[in-house]
Legacy VTK file of the C-alpha trace (Angstrom):
# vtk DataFile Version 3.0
C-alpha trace
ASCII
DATASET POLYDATA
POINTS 300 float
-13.137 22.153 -3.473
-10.644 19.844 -2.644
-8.285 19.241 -5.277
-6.653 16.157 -6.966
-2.942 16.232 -6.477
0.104 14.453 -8.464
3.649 15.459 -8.693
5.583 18.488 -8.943
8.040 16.838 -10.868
9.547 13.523 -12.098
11.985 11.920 -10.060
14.102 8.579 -10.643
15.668 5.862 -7.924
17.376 2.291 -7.889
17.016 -0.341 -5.881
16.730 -4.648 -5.337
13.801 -6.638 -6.063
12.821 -8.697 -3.621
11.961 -11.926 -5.406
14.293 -11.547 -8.327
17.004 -10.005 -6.397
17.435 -7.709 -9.801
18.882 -4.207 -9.856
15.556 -1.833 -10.810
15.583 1.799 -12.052
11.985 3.185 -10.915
10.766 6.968 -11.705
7.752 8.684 -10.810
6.245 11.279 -12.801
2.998 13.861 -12.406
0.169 12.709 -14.350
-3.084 14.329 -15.413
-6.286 14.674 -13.573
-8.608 11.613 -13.502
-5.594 9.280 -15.248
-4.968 7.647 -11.705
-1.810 5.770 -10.915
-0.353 3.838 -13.907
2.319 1.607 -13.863
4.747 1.308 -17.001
7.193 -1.568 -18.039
9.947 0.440 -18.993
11.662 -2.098 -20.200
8.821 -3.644 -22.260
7.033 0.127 -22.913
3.505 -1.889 -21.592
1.120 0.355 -19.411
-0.472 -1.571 -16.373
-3.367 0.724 -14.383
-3.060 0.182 -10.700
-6.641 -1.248 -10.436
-8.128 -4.561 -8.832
-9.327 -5.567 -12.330
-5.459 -5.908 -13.109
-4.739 -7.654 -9.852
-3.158 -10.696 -11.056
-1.376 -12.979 -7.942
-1.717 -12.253 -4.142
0.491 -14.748 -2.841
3.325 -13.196 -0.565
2.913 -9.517 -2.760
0.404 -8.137 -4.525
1.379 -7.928 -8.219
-0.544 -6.082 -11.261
-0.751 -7.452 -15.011
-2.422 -8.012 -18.244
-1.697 -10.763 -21.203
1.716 -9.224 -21.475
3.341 -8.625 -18.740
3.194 -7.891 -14.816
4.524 -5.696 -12.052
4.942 -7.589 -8.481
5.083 -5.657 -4.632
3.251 -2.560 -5.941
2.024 -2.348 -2.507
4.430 -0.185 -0.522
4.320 2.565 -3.585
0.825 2.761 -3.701
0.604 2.823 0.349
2.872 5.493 0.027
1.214 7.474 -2.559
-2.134 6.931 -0.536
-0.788 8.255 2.491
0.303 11.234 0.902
-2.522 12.127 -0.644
-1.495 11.357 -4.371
-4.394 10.897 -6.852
-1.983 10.902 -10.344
0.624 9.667 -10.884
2.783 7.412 -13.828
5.520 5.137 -12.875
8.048 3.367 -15.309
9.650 0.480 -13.470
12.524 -0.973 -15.343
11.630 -4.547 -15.025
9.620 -7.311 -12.736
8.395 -5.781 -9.521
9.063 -2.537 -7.863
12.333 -2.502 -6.027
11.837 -3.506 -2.061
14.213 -0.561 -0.829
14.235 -1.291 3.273
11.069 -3.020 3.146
8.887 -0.070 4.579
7.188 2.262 2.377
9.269 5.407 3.926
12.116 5.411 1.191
9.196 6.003 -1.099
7.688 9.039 1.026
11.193 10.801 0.747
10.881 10.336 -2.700
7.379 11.935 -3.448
8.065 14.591 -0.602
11.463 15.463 -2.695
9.351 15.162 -6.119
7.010 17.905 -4.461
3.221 17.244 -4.959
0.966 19.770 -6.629
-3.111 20.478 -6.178
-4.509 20.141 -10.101
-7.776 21.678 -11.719
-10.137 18.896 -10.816
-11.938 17.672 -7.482
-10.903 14.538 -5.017
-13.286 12.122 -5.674
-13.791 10.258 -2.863
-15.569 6.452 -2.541
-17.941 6.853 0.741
-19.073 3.565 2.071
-22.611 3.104 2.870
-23.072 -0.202 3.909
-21.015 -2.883 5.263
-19.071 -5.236 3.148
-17.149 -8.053 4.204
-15.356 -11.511 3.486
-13.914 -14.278 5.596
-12.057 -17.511 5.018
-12.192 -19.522 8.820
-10.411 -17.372 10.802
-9.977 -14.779 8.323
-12.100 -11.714 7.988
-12.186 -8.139 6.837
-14.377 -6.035 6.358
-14.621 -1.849 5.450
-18.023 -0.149 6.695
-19.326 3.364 7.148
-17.424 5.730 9.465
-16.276 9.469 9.434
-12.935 9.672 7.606
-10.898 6.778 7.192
-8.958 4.454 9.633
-7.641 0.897 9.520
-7.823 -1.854 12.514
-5.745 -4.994 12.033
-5.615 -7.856 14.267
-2.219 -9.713 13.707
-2.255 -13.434 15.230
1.011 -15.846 14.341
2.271 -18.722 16.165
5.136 -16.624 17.673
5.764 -15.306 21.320
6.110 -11.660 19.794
3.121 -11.600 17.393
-0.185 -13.590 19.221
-2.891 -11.440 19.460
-1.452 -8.037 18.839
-4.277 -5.484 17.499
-3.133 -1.977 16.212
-5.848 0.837 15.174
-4.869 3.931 13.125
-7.371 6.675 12.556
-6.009 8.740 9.740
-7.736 11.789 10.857
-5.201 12.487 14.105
-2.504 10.400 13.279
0.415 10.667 10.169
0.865 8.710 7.701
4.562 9.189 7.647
4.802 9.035 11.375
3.072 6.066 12.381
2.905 3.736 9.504
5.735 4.618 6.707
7.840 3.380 8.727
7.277 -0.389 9.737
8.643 -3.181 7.485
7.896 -6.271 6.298
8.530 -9.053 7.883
9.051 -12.894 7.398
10.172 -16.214 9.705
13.845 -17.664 9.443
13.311 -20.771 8.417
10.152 -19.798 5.713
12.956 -17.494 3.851
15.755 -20.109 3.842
12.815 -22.540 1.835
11.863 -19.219 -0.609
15.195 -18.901 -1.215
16.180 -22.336 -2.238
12.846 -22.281 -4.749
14.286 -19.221 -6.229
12.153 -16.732 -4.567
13.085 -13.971 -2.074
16.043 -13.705 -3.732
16.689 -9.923 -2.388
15.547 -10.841 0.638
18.164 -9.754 3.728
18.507 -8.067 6.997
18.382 -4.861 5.081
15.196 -4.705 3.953
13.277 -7.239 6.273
12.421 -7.873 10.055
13.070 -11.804 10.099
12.366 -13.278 13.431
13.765 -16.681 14.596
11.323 -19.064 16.949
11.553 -16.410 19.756
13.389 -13.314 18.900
13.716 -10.844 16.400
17.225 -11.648 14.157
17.798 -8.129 13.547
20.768 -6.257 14.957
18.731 -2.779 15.436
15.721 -4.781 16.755
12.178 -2.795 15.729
11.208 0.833 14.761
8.051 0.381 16.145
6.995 -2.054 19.241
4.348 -3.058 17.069
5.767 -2.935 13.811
4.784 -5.855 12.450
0.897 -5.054 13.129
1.770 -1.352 11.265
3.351 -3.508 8.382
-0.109 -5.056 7.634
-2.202 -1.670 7.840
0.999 -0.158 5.472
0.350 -3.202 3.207
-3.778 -2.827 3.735
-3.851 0.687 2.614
-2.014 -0.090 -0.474
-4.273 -3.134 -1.598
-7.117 -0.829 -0.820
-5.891 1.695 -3.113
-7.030 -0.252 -6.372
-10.319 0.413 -5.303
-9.441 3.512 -7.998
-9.849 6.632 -5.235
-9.716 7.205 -1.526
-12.101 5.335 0.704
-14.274 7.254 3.275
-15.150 4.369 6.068
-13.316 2.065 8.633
-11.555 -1.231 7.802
-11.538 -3.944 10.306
-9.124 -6.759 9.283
-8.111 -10.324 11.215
-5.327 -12.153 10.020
-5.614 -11.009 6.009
-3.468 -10.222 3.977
-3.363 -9.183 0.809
-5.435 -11.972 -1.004
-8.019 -10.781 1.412
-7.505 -7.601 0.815
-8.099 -8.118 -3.257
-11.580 -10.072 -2.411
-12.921 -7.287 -0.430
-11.747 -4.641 -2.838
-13.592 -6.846 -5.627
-16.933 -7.284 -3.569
-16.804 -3.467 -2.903
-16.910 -2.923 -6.367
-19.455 -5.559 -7.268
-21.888 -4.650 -5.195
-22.545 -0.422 -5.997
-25.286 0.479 -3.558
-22.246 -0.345 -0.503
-20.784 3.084 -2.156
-21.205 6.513 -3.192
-18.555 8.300 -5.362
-18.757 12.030 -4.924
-16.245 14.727 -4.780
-14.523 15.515 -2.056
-15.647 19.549 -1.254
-14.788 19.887 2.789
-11.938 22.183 4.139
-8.490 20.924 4.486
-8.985 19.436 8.013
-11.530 17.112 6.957
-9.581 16.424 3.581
-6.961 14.773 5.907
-9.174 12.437 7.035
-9.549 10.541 3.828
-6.621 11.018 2.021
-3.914 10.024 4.974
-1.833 12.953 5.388
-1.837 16.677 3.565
1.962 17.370 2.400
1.916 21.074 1.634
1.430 21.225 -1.915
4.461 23.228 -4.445
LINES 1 301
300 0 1 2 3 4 5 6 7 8 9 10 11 12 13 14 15 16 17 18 19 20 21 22 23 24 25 26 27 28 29 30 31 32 33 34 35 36 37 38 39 40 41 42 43 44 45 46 47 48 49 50 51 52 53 54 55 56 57 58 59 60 61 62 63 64 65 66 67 68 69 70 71 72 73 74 75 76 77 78 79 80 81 82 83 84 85 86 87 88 89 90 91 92 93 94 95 96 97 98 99 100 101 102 103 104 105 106 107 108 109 110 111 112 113 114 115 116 117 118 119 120 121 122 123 124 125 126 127 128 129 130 131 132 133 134 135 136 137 138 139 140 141 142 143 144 145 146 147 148 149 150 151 152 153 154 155 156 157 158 159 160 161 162 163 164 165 166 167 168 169 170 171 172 173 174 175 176 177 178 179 180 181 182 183 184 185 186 187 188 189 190 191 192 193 194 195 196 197 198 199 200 201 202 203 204 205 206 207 208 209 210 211 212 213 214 215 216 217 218 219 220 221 222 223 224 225 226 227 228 229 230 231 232 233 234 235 236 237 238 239 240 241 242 243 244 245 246 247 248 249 250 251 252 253 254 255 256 257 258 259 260 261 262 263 264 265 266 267 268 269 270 271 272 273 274 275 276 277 278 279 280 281 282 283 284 285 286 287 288 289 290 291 292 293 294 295 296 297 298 299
């Protein structure tokens, strides 16, 4: 058996949001088997499951909510915790959206891999895709389908010298999590941040925690982690959307110029159509366990 995993222990950070530009205490604690990952309005004391069904607006982050409340850029935690193979987890987040850190999901890593994650009493359950399901809007598709273990292709295509037709492809069952993907930031154009900000959004927003890129050239001093970091920004970003699916996928995604609306609409005619899937628990050796859930930290 494979075993669900949460944290060792709870652990606490601060950091900016990106739209509010507010100060925000987040902690993560362990969680039961089968309880997933729940978000909690610390502030407010309102619980918010990280599920599609509480997906609530997709435009420029995904955020989660009910009549109450909401939670906005969940998606760098929960790419995070995906990567690492996290099944349980509850996190209290101090007020509107979870704080951007450097704009990458690895500030998050360090945090779970300092929290320690331990194996629980239950089996991974695991979503294997049997069929193909996709969606498109014109020139945007994406689609997940059957395939051993789990990988992500994206296809990133802008109207900018360093970003036309650049395709990335990680296959989760050779390549790390943390290595290849935790790294790469998000990223936004000059003059589309200077408008955000003078509506009032993108209010964190800075060099620190963004790649911005001018009509040619990247703006930052330090220039990119990755030569293709932008591309490993929208696979970071994909694997978190996909993670409100409820449990790990076992298939391929193929994605074109999505983001994370996209990402929500496939995730929501995944679950509407049930004979695309299979839930079943996840009983393979360690190896193979990889393969789905991103990346095995050694459990405490």
């Amino acid at each position: 058996m494979i075993a669900q995993r949460t944290l060792d222990h709870s652990i606490r950070c601060s950091g900016i949001g990106l739209h509010s530009g507010r100060k925000i205490q987040l902690i993560l604690h362990p969680s039961a088997e089968d309880t997933g990952i729940t978000f909690i309005r610390s502030d407010l004391g309102i619980k918010i499951p990280a599920t599609s069904a509480h997906v609530t607006d997709t435009r420029l982050c995904t955020t989660i909510g009910n009549a109450e409340t909401s939670i906005s850029t969940v998606e760098h935690l929960l790419s995070a915790l995906a990567g690492l193979g996290v099944d349980n987890a509850r996190i209290e987040v101090s007020g509107p959206e979870v704080p951007i850190m450097d704009g990458s999901s690895a500030p998050f890593v360090f945090l779970i891999q300092c929290a320690g994650i331990r194996e629980q009493g239950k089996a991974k359950k695991v979503m294997r895709m049997l069929k193909r399901v996709e969606v498109s809007d014109g020139d945007k598709r994406c689609a997940l389908y059957p395939a051993a273990g789990f990988k992500i292709g994206y296809l990133l295509d802008y109207d900018h010298p360093l970003l036309r037709n650049r395709r990335v492809e990680v296959d989760f069952s050779h390549q790390a999590y943390t290595r290849e993907i935790s790294r790469a930031r998000t990223f936004g154009f000059l003059h589309e941040i200077e408008a955000l900000q003078k509506a009032g959004l993108a209010l964190g927003g800075s060099l620190e925690n963004a790649i911005v890129l001018d009509t040619h050239r990247v703006v930052n001093e330090g220039g990119l982690r990755y030569e293709d970091e932008c591309v490993r920004h929208k696979i970071l970003d994909t694997l978190g959307d996909l993670s409100l699916a409820g449990m790990p996928i076992v298939g391929a995604f193929e994605g074109e110029r999505t983001g994370h609306e996209m990402n929500h609409l496939l995730v929501e005619a995944l679950l509407a159509d049930p004979s695309s899937y299979r839930i079943e628990e996840l009983k393979l050796d360690h190896s193979e366990a990889a393969e789905v859930s991103g990346e095995q930290v050694q459990p405490a």
